[in-house]
Structures are given as structure tokens and as C-alpha cells.
N, C-alpha and C positions, 0 to 999 in steps of 0.2 A: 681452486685456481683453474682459469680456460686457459684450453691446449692453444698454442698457437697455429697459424693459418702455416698450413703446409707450401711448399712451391712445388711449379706446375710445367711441365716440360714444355705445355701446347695450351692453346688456347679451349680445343677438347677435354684435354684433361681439368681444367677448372671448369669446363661448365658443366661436366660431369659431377664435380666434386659439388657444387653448389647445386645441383639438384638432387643430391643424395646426401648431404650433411645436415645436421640440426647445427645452426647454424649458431645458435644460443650456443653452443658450447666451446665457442671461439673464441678469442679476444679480438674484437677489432676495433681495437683502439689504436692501431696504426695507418686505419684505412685513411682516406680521400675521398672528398667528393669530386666524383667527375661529371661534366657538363657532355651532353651529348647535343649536338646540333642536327636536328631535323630538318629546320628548311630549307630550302634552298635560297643559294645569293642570288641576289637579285644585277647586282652592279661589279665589277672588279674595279680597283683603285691601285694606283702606281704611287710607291712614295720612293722619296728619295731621303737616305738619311747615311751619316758616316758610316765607312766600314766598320769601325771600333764599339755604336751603337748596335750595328746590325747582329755583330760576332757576338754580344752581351746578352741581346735578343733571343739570339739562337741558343745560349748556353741557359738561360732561363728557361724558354721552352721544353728543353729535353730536359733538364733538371725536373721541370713540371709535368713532363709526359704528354708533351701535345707536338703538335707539329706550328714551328713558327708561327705563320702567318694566322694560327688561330688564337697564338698568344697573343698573339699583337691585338687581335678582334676584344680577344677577352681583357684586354688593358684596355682600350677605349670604353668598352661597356663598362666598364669597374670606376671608372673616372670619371664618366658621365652621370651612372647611380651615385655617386660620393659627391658630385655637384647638385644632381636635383635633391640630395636630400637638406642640403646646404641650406637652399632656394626656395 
């Protein structure tokens, strides 16, 4: 049986931990992939949409760990991959 992933007071403390654990001996079958964004934007865009979407928006995003406006990013990319594969 693997140990489960301990929690981490600091962001030091896990990257401590992950460069000193064998990492095999964990379960990480609770993890998530996370999308890191490198490039930079190119354009900013204003949308206008209900309060009641927006607040739904924002409670999805933290539920997801990201910060709004890049959930929003990553539901158009998601929407868009699931149309061209349509296509």
C-alpha cells in the first residue's frame, strides 16, 4: 500500500518534499493535471455576461484551482478542441 501525499504548510515545504521523496512510494491517484501558461497574451477581450453566470464561473474556477479569467480561457480552448474534433 502507498503512503499518502502528506500536506504542506508552504509552497517551500512541497518543493522540498518533491525533491527529496521517491516519489514511487505515493499514491497519486488523487492528483490533477495542471495547465501552466507560458505565453504571453497577445490581446485582452471584455465580455459582458449575467451576474448569476459570472458568480457560477468564479465558484467553478476555485473549485478548479485556477483564477477565473483563465477558466474561462480554458473553456473556450476545451470547446473549441471538442468542435475541431467533431469537424
Amino acid at each position: 500500500m502507498k503512503k499518502p501525499i502528506p500536506s504542506f504548510g508552504s509552497d517551500i515545504e512541497a518543493e522540498d518534499f518533491v525533491a527529496n521523496a521517491d516519489l514511487s512510494d505515493y499514491d497519486l491517484s488523487g492528483g490533477q493535471v495542471v495547465r501552466f501558461e507560458m505565453r504571453p497574451k497577445d490581446r485582452a477581450v471584455s465580455l459582458r455576461m449575467r451576474e448569476s453566470l459570472l458568480t457560477a464561473v468564479r465558484g467553478e474556477a476555485a473549485r478548479a484551482g485556477v483564477p477565473y479569467q483563465r477558466f474561462i480561457r480554458m473553456a473556450i480552448e476545451s470547446a473549441l478542441e471538442r468542435t475541431a474534433r467533431k469537424g
